[in-house]
Every structure is written in structure tokens, then in C-alpha cells.
PQR file with spaces between the fields and no chain letter, atoms N, CA, C, O and H, PARSE charges and radii, in Angstrom:
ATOM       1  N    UNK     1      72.663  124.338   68.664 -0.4000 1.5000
ATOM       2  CA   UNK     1      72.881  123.231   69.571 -0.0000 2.0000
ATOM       3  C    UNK     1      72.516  121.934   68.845  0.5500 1.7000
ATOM       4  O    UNK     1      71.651  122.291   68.046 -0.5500 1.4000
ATOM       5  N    UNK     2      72.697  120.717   68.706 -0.4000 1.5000
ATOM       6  CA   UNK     2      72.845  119.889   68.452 -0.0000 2.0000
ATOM       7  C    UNK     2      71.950  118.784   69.167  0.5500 1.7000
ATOM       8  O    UNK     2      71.866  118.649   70.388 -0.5500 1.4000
ATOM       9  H    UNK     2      73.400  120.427   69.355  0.4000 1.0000
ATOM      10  N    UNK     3      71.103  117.789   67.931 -0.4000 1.5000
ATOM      11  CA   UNK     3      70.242  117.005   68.817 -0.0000 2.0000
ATOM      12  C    UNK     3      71.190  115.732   69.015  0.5500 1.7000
ATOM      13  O    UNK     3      71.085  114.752   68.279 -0.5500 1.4000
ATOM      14  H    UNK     3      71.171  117.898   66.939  0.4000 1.0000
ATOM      15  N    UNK     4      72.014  115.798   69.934 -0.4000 1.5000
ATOM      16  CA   UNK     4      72.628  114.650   70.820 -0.0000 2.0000
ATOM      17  C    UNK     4      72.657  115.001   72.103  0.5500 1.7000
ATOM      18  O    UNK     4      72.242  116.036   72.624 -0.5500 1.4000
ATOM      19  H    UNK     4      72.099  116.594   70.533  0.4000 1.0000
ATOM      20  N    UNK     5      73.216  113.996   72.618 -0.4000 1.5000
ATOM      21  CA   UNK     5      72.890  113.994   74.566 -0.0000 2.0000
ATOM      22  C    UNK     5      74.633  114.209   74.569  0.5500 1.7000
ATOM      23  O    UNK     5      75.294  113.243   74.187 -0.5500 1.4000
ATOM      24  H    UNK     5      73.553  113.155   72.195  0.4000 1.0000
ATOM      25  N    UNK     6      75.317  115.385   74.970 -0.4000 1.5000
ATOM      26  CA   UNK     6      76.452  115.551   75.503 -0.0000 2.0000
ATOM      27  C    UNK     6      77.077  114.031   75.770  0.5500 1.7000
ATOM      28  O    UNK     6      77.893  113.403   75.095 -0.5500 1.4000
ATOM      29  H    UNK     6      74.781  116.169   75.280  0.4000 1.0000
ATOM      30  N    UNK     7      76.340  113.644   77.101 -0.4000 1.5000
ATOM      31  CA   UNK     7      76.940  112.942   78.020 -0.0000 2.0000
ATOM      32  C    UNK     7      76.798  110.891   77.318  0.5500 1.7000
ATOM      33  O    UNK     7      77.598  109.981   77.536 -0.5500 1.4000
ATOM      34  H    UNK     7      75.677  114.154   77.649  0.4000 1.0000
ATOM      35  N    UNK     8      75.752  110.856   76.666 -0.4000 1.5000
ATOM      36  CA   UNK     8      75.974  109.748   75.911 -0.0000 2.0000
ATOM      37  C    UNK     8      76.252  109.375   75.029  0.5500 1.7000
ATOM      38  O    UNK     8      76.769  108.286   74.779 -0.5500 1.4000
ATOM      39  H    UNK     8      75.102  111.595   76.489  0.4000 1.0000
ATOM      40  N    UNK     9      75.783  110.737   73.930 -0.4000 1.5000
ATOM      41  CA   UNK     9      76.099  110.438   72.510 -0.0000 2.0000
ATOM      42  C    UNK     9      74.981  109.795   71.983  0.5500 1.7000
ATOM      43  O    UNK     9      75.146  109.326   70.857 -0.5500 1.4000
ATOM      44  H    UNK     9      75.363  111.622   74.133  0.4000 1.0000
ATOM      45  N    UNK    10      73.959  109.658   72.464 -0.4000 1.5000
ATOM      46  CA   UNK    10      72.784  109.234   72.017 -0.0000 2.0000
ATOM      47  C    UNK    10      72.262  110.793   70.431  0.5500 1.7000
ATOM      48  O    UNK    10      72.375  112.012   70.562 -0.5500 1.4000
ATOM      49  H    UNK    10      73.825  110.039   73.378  0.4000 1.0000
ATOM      50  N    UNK    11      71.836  110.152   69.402 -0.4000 1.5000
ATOM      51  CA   UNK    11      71.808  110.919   68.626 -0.0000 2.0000
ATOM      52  C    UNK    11      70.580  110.986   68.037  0.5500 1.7000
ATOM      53  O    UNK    11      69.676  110.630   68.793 -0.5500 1.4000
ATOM      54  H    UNK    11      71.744  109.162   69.296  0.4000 1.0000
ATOM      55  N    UNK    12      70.124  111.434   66.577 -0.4000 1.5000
ATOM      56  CA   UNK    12      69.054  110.864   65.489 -0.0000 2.0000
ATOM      57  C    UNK    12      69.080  109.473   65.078  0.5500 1.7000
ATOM      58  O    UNK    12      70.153  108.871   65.038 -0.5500 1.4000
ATOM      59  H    UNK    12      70.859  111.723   65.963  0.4000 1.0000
ATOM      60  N    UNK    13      67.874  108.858   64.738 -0.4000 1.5000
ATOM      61  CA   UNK    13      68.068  107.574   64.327 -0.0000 2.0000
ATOM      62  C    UNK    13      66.852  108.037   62.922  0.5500 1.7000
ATOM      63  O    UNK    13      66.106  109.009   63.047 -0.5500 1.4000
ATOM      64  H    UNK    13      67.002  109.347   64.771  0.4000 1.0000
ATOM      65  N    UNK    14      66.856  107.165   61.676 -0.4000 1.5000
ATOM      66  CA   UNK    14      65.785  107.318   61.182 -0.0000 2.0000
ATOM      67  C    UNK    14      65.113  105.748   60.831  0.5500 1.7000
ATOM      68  O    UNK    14      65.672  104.732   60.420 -0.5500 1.4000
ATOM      69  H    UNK    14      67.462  106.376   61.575  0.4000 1.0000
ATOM      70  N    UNK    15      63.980  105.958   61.105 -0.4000 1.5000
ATOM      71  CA   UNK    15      63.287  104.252   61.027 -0.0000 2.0000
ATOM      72  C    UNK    15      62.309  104.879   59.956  0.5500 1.7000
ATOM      73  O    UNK    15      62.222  105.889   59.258 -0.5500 1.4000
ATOM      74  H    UNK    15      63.526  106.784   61.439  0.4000 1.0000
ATOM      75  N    UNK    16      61.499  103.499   60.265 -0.4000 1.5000
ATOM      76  CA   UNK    16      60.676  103.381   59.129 -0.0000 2.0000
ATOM      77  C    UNK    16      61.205  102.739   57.906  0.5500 1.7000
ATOM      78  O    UNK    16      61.144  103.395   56.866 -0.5500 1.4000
ATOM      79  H    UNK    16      61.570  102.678   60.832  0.4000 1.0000
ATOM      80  N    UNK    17      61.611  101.798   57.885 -0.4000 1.5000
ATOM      81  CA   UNK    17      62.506  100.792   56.833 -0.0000 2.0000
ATOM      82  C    UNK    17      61.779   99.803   56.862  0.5500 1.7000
ATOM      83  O    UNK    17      61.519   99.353   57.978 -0.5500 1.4000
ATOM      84  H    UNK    17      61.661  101.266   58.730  0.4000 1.0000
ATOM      85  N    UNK    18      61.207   99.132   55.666 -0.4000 1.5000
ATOM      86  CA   UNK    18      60.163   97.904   55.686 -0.0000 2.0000
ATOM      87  C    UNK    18      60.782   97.089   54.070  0.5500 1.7000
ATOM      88  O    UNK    18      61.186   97.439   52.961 -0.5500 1.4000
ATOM      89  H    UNK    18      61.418   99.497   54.759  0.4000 1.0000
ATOM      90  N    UNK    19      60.575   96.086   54.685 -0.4000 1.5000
ATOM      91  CA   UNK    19      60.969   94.590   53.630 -0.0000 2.0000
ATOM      92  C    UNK    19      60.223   94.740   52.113  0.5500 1.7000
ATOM      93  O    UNK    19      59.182   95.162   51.610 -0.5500 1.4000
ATOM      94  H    UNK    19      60.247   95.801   55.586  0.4000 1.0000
ATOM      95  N    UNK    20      61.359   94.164   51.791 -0.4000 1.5000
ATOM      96  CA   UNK    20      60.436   94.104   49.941 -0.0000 2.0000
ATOM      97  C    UNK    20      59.295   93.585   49.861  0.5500 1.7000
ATOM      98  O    UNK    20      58.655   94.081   48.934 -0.5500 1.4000
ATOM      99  H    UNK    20      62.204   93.820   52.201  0.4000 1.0000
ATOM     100  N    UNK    21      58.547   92.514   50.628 -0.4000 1.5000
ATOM     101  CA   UNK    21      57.460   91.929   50.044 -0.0000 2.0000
ATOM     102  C    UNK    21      56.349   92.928   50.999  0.5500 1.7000
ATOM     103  O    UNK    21      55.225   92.759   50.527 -0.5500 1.4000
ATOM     104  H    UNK    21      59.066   92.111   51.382  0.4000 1.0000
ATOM     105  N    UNK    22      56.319   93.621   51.838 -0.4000 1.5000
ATOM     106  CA   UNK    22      55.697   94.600   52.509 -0.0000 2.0000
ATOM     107  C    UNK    22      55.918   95.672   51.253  0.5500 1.7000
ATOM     108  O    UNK    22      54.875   95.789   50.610 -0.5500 1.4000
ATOM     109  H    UNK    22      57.232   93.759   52.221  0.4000 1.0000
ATOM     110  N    UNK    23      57.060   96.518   50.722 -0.4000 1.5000
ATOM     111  CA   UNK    23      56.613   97.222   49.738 -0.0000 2.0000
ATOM     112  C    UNK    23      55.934   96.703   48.797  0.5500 1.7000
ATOM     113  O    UNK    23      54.842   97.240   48.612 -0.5500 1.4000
ATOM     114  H    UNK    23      57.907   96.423   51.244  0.4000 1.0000
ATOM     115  N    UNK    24      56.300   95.506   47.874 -0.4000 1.5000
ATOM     116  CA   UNK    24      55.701   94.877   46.824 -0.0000 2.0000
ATOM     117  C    UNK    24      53.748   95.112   47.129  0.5500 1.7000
ATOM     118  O    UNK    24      53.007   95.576   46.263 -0.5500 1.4000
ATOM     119  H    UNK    24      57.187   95.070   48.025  0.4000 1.0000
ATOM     120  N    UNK    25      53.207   94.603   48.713 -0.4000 1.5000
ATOM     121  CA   UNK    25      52.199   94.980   48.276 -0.0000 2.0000
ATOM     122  C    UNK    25      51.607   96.305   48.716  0.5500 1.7000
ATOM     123  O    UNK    25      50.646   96.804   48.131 -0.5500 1.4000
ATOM     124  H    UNK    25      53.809   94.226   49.417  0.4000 1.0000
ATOM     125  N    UNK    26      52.292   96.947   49.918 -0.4000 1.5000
ATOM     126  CA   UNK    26      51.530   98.302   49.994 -0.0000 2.0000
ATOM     127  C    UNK    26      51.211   99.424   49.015  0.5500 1.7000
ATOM     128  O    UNK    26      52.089  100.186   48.609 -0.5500 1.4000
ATOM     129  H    UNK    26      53.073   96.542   50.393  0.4000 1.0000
ATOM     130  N    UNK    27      50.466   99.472   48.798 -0.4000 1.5000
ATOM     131  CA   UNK    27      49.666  100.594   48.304 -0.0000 2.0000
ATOM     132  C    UNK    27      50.555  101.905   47.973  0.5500 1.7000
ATOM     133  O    UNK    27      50.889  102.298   46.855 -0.5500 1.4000
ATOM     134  H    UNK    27      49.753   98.853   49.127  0.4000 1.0000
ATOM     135  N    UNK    28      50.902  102.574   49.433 -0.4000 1.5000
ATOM     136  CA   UNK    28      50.807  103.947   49.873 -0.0000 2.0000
ATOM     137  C    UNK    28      51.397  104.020   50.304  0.5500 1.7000
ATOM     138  O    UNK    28      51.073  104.507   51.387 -0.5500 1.4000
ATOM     139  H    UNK    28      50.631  102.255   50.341  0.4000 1.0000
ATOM     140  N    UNK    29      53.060  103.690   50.172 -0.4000 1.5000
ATOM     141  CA   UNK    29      54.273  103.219   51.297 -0.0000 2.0000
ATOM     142  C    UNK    29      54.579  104.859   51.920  0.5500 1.7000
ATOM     143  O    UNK    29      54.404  105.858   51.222 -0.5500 1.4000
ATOM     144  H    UNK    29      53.323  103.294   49.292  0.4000 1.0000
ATOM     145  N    UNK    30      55.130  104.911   53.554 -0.4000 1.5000
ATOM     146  CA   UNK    30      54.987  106.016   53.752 -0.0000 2.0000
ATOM     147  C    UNK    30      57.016  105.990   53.540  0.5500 1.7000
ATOM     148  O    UNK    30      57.813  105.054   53.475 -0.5500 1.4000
ATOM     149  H    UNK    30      55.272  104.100   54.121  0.4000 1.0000
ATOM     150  N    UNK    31      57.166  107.312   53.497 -0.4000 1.5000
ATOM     151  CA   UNK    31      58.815  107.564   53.704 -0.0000 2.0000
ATOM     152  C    UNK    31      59.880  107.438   55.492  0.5500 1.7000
ATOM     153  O    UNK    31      59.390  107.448   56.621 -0.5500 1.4000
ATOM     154  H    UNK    31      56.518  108.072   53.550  0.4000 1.0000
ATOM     155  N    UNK    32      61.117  107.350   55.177 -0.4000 1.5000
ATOM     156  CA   UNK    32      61.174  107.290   56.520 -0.0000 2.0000
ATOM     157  C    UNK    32      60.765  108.735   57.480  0.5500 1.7000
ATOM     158  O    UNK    32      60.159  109.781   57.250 -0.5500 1.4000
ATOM     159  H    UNK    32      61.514  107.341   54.259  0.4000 1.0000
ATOM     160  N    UNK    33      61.477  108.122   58.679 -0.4000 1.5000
ATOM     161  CA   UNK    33      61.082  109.023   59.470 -0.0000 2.0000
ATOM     162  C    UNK    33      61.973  109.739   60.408  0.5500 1.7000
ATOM     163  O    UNK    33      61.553  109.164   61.412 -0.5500 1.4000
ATOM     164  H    UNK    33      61.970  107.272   58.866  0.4000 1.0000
ATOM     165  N    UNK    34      62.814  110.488   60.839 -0.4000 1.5000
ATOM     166  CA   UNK    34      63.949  110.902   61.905 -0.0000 2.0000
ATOM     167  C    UNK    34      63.156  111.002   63.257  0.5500 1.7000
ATOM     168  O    UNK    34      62.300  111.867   63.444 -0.5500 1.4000
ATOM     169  H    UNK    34      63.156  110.955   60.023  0.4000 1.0000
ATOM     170  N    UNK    35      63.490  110.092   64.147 -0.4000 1.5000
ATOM     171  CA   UNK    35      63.746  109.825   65.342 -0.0000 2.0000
ATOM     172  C    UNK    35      64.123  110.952   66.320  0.5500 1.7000
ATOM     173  O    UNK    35      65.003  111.338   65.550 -0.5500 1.4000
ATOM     174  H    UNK    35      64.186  109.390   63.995  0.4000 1.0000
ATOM     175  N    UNK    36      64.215  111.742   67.259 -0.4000 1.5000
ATOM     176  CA   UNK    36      65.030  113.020   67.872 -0.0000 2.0000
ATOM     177  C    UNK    36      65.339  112.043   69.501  0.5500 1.7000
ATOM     178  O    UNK    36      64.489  111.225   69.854 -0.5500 1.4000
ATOM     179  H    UNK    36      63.500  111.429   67.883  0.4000 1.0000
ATOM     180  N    UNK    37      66.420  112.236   70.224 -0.4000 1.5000
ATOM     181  CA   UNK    37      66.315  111.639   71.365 -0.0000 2.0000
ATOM     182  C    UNK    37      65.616  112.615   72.691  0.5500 1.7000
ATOM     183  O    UNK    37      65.928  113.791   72.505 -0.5500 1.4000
ATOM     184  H    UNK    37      67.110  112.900   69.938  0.4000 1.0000
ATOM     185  N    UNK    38      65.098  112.505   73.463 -0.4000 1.5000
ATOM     186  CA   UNK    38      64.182  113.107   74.331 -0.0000 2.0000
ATOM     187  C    UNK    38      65.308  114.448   75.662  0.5500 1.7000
ATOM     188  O    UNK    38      65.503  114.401   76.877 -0.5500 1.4000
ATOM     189  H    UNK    38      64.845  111.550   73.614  0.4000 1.0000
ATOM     190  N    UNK    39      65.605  115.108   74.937 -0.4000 1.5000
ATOM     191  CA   UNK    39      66.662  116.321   75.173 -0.0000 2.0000
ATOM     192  C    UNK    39      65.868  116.663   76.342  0.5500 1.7000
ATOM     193  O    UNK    39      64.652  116.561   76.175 -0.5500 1.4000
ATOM     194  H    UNK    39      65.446  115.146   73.950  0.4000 1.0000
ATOM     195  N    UNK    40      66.344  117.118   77.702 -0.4000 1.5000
ATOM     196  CA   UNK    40      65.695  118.157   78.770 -0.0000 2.0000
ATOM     197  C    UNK    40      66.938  119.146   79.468  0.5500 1.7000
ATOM     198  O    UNK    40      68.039  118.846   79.929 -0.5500 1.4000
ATOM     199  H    UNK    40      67.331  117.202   77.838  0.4000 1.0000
ATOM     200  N    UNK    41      66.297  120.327   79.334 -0.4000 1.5000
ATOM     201  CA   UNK    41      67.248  120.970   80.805 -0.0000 2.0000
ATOM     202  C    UNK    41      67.734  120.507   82.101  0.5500 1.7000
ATOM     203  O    UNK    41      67.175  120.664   83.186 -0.5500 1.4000
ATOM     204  H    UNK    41      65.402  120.571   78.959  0.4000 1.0000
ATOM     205  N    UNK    42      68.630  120.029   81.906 -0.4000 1.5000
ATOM     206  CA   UNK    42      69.433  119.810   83.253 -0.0000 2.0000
ATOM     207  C    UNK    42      70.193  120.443   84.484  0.5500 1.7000
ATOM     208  O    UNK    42      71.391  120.162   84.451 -0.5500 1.4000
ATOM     209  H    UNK    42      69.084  119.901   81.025  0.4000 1.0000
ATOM     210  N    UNK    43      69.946  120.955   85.194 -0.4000 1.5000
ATOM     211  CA   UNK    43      70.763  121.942   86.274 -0.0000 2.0000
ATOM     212  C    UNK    43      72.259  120.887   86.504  0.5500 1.7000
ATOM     213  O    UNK    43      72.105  119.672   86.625 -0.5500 1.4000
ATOM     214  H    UNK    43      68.973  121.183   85.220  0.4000 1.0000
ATOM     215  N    UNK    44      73.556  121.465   86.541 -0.4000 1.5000
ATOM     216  CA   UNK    44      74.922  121.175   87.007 -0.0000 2.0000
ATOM     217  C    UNK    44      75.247  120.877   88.347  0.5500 1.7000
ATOM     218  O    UNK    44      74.392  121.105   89.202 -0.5500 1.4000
ATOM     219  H    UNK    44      73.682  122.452   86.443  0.4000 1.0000
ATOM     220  N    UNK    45      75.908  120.593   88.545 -0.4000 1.5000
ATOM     221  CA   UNK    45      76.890  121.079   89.966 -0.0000 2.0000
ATOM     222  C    UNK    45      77.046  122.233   89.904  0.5500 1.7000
ATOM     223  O    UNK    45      76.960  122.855   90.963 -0.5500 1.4000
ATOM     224  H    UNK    45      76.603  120.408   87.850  0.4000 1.0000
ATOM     225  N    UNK    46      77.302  122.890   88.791 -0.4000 1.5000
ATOM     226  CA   UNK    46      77.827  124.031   89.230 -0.0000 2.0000
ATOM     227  C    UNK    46      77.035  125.447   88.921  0.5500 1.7000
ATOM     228  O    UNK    46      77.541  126.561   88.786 -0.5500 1.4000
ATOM     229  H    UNK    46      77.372  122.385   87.931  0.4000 1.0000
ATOM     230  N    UNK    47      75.459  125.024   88.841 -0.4000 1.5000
ATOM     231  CA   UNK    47      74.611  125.660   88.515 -0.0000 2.0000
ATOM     232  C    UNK    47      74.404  126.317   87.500  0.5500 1.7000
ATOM     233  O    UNK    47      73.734  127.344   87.614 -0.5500 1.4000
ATOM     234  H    UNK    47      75.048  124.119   88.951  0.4000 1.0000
ATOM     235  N    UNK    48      75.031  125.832   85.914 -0.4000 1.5000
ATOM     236  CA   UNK    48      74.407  126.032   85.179 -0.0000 2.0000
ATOM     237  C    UNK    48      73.438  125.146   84.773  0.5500 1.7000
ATOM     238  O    UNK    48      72.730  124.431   85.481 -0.5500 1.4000
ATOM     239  H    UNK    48      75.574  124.997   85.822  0.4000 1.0000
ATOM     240  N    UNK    49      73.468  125.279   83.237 -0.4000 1.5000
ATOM     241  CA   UNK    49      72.483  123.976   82.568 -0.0000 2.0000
ATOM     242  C    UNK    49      73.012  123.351   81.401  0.5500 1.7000
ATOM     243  O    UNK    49      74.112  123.678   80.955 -0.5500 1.4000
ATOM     244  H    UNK    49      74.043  125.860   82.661  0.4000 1.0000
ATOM     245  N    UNK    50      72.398  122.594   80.952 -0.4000 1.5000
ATOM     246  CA   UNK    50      72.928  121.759   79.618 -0.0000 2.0000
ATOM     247  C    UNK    50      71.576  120.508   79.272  0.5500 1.7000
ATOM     248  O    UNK    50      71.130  119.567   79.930 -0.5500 1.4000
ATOM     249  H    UNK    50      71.504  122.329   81.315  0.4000 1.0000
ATOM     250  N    UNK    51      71.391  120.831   78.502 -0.4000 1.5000
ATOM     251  CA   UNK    51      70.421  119.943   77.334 -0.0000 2.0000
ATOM     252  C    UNK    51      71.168  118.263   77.539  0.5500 1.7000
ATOM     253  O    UNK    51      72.352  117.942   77.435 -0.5500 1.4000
ATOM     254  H    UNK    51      71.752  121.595   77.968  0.4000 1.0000
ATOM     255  N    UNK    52      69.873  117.353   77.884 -0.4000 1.5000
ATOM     256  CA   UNK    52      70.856  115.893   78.401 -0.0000 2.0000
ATOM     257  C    UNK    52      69.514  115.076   77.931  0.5500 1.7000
ATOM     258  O    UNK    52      68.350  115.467   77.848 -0.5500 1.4000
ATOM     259  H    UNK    52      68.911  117.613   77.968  0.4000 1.0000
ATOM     260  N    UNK    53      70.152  113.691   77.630 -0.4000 1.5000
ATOM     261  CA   UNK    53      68.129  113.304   77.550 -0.0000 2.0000
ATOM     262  C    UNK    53      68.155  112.314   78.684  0.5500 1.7000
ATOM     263  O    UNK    53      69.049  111.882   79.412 -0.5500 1.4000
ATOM     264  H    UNK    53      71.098  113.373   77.697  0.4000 1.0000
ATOM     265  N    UNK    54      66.575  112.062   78.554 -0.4000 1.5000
ATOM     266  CA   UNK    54      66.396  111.963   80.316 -0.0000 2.0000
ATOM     267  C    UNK    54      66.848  110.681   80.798  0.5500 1.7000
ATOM     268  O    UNK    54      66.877  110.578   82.024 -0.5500 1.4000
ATOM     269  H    UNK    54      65.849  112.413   77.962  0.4000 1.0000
ATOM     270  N    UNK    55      67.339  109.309   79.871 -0.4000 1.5000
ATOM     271  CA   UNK    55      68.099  108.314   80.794 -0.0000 2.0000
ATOM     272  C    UNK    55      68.892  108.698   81.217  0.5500 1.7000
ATOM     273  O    UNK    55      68.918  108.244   82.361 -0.5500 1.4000
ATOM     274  H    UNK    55      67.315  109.392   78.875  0.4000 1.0000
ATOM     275  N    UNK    56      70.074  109.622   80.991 -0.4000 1.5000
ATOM     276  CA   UNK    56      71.053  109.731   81.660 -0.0000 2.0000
ATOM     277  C    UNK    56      70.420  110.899   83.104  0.5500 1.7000
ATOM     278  O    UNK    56      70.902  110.807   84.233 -0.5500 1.4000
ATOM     279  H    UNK    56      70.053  109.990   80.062  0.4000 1.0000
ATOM     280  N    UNK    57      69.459  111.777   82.799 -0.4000 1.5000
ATOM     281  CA   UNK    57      68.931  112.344   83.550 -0.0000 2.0000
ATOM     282  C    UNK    57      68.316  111.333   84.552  0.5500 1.7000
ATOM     283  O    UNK    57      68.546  111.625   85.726 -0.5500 1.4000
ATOM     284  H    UNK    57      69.067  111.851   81.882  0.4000 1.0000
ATOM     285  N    UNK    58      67.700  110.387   84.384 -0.4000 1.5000
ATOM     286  CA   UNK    58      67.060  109.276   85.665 -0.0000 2.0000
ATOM     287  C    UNK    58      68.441  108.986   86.336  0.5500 1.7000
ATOM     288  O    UNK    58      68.671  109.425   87.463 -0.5500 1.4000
ATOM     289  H    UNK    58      67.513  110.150   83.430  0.4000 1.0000
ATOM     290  N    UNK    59      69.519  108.119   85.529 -0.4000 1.5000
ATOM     291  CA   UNK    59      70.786  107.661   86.160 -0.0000 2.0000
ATOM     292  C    UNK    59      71.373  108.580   87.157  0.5500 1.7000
ATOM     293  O    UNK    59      71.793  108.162   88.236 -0.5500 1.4000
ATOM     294  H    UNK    59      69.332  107.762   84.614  0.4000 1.0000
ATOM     295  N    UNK    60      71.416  110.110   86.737 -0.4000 1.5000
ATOM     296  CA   UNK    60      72.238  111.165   87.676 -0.0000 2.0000
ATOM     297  C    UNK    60      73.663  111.312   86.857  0.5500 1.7000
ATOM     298  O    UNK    60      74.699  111.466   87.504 -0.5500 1.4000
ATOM     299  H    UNK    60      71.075  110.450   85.860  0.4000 1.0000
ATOM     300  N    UNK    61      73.685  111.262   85.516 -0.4000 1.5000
ATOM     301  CA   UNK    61      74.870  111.585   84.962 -0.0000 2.0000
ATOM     302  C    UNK    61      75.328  112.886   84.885  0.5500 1.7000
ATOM     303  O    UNK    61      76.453  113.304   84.612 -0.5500 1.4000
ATOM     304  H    UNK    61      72.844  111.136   84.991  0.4000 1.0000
ATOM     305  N    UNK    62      73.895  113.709   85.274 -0.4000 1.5000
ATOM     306  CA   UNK    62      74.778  115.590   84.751 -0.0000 2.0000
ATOM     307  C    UNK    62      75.039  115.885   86.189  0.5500 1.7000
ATOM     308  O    UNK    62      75.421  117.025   86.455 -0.5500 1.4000
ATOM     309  H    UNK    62      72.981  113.369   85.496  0.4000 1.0000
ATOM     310  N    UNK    63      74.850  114.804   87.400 -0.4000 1.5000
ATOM     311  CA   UNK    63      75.211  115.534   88.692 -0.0000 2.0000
ATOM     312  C    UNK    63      76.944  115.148   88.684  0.5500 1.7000
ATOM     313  O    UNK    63      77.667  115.638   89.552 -0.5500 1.4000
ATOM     314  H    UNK    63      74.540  113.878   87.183  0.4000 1.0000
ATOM     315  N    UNK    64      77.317  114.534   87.972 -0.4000 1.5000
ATOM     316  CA   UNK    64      79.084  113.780   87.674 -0.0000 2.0000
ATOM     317  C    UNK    64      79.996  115.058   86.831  0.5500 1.7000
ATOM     318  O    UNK    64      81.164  115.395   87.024 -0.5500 1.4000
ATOM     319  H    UNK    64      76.730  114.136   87.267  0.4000 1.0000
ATOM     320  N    UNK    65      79.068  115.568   85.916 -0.4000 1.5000
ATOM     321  CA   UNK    65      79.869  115.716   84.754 -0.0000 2.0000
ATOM     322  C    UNK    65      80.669  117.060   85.982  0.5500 1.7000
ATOM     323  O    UNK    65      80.137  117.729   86.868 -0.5500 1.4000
ATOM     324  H    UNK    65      78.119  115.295   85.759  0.4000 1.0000
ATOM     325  N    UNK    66      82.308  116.995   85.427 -0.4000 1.5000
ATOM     326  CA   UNK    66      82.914  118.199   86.158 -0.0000 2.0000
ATOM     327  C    UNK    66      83.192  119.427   85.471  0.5500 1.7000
ATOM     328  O    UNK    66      84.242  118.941   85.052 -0.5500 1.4000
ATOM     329  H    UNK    66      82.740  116.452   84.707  0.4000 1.0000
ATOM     330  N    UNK    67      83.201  120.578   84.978 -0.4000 1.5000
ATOM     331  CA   UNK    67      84.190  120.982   83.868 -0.0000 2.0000
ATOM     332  C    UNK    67      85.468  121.933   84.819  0.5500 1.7000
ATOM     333  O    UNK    67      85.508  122.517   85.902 -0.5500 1.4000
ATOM     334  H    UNK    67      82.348  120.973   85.318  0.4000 1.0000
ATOM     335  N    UNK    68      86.354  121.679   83.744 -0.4000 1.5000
ATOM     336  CA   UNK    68      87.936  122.047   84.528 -0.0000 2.0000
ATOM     337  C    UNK    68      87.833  123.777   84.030  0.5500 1.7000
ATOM     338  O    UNK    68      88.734  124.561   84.330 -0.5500 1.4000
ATOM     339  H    UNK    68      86.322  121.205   82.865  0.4000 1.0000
């Protein structure tokens, strides 16, 4: 399964990116970092489930989704 949100497309991000004169003097620069978006079980309409992360879960997007 895949860390994206079906219904938004919300995905990985990786941060932790800092300016040259911040590297120039740190010490001990750390590497980046991957981000995951906040995935939960969602119950359907039609009583299954599906992995969604939770803004669209606050909004009520997996009570929409239909499948044909």
C-alpha cells in the first residue's frame, strides 16, 4: 500500500534543507528527513475501509467517495 491519501494525493515530503551560511557554520549538519502524511482507517459507505489521512477524514471525504 502506498504512503499517499487515495482521496487527496497528499504524499511524502522530505525537509530538512538549510541555507549555505547555516551549513558553512554548523558543526554537525544533520541529513534530510522524509515526512509520511498521517494515514488512518477509514470505514466507507459501503462498509469497507481504506487508509485516508485525517484532513480529509475531519472534512468527511471517505463518506463521498462512491465505487462503481
Amino acid at each position: 500500500m502506498a504512503k499517499s491519501c487515495p482521496t487527496c494525493g497528499k504524499g511524502t515530503i522530505i525537509v530538512g534543507h538549510y541555507s549555505n551560511r547555516v551549513r558553512a557554520t554548523k558543526f554537525n549538519p544533520t541529513g534530510n528527513k522524509r515526512k509520511y502524511p498521517n494515514l488512518q482507517w477509514a470505514p466507507l459507505a459501503d462498509g469497507s475501509r481504506l487508509k485516508i489521512c485525517t484532513k480529509c477524514m475531519k472534512v468527511g471525504k471517505h463518506l463521498e467517495i462512491k465505487f462503481v
